[in-house]
C-alpha positions in Angstrom: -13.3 29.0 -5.4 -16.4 26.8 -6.1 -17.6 28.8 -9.0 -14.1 29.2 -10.5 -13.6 25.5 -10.2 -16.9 24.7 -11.5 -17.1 27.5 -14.5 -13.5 26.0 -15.7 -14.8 22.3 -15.8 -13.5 21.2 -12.3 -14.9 20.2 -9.1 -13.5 21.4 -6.1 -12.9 19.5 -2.1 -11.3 21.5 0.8 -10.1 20.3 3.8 -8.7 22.7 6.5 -6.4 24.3 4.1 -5.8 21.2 1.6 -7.5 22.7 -1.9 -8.3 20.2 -4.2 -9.1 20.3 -8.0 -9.7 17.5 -10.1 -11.1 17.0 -13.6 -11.4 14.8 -16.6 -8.7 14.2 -19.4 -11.3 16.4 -21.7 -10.1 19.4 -19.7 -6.2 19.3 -19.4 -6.2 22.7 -21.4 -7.7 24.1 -18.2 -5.0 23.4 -15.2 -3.1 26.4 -15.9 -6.0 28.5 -16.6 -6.8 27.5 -13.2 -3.6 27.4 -11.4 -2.9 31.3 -12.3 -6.3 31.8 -11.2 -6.2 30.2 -8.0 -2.5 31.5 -7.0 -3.8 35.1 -7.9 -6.9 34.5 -5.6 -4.7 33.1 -2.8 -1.8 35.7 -3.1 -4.3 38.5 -3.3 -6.4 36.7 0.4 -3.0 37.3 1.9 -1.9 33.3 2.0 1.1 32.1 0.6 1.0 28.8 -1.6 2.9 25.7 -0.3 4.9 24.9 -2.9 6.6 21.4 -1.9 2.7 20.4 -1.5 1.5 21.8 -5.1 0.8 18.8 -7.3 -0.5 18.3 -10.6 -1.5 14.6 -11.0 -2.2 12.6 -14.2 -3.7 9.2 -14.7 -1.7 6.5 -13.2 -0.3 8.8 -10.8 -1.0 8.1 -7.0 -4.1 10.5 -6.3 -3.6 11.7 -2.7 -5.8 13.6 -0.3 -5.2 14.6 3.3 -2.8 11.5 3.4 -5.3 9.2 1.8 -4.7 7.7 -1.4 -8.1 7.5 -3.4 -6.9 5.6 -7.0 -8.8 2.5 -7.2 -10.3 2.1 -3.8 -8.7 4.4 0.0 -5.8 3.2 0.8 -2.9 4.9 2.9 0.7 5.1 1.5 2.1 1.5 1.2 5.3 3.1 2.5 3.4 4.3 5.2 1.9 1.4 6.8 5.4 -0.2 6.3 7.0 2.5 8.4 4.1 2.1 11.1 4.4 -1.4 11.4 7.9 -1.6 11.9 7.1 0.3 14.8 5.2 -1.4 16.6 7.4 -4.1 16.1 10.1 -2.2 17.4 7.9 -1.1 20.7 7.0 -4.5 21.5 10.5 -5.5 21.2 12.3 -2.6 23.0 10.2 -0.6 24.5 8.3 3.0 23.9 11.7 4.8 24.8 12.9 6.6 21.4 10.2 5.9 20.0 8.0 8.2 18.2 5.0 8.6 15.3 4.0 11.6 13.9 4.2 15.2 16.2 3.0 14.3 19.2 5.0 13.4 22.1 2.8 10.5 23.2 4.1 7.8 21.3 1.0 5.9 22.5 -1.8 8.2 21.7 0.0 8.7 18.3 0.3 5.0 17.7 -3.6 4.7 18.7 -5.0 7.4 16.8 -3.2 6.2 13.5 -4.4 3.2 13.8 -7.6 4.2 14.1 -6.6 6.1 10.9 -5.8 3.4 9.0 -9.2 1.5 10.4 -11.5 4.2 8.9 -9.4 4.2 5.5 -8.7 0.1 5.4 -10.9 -1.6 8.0 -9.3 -4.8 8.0 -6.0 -3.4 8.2 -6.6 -1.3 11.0 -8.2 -4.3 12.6 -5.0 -6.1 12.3 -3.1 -2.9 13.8 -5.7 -2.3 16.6 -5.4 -6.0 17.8 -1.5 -5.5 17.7 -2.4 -2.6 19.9 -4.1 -4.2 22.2 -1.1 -6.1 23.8 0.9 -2.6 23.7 -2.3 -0.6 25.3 -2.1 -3.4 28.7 1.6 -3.2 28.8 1.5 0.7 29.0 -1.7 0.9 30.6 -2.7 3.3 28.0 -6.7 3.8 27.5 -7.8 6.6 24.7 -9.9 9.4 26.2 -13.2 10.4 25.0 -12.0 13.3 23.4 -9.8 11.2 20.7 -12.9 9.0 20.0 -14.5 12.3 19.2 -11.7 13.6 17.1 -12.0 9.9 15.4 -15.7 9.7 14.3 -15.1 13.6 13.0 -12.2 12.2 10.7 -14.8 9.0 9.6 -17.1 11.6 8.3 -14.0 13.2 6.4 -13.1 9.7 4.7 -16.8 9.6 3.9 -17.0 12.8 1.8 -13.8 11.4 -0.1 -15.6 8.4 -0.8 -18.8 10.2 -2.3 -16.5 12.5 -4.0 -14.8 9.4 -5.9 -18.1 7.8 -6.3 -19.1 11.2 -8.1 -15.5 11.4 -10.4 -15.7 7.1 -11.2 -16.5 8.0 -14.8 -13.6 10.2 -15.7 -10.6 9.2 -17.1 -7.9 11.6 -16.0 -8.0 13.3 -12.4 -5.9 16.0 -11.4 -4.8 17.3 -7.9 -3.8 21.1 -8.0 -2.8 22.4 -4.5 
């Protein structure tokens, strides 16, 4: 997929099975020429594309990868961080019962662990959100294991390669995100 990406004027990031594609305005003539390539590859490798998750994205657009968005500086979803914080709210008012965040079913090491999220992305709002945490974590009695910090530092270095990537695209206009 490297060569393909890179002999059609793109440059290409995976993660797990996220494929991304982006170039410069100079090349829009390109995306299909790509996208036919790439479903052909895929089809043929026995995988099946994703469609809800296929997205081509302009200039202006919000660029998004793995849940980060990468436009001007990393930032997670406004809509996101809205949706977190209300609760937390709602667990230091009421309680962890009903209460759930993302697919695991501790509500406390998914609170934790997004968090630490959003510190890798955003450092001082995850500061904000760990310190909320801390009140939560004592009430709970909840402590992250040694395995999570792992798992953590493993997604820092991910956020890192996103950064060098952007720092690599900064002096193209147009970015596009092919799935």
């Amino acid at each position: 997929m490297s060569e393909l990406a890179e002999n059609l004027g793109f440059i290409y990031t995976r993660y797990a099975d996220d494929l991304t594609f982006s170039t410069s305005s100079e090349n829009n003539e390109n995306v299909a020429k790509l996208m036919n390539r790439i479903k052909n590859i895929i089809k043929h490798e026995g995988f099946i594309i994703h469609q809800d998750k296929t997205k081509i994205v302009r200039e202006g657009g919000r660029k998004e990868v793995t849940g980060i968005v990468i436009n001007e500086k990393l930032s997670i979803k406004k809509e996101t961080l809205k949706k977190f914080r209300a609760t937390l709210h709602q667990i230091q008012r009421d309680g962890l019962d009903g209460k759930k965040w993302g697919n695991s079913p501790n509500i406390l090491s998914s609170i934790n662990g997004f968090a630490n999220f959003v510190k890798m992305v955003d450092p001082i709002k995850g500061e904000i959100f760990k310190e909320q945490l801390k009140e939560i974590n004592k009430k709970y009695g909840f402590t992250p294991s040694k395995k999570i910090i792992k798992k953590i530092e493993k997604k820092a270095l991910i956020v890192d390669k996103v950064e060098e990537i952007k720092e690599e695209e900064k002096p193209k206009k147009k970015w596009w995100k092919l799935f």
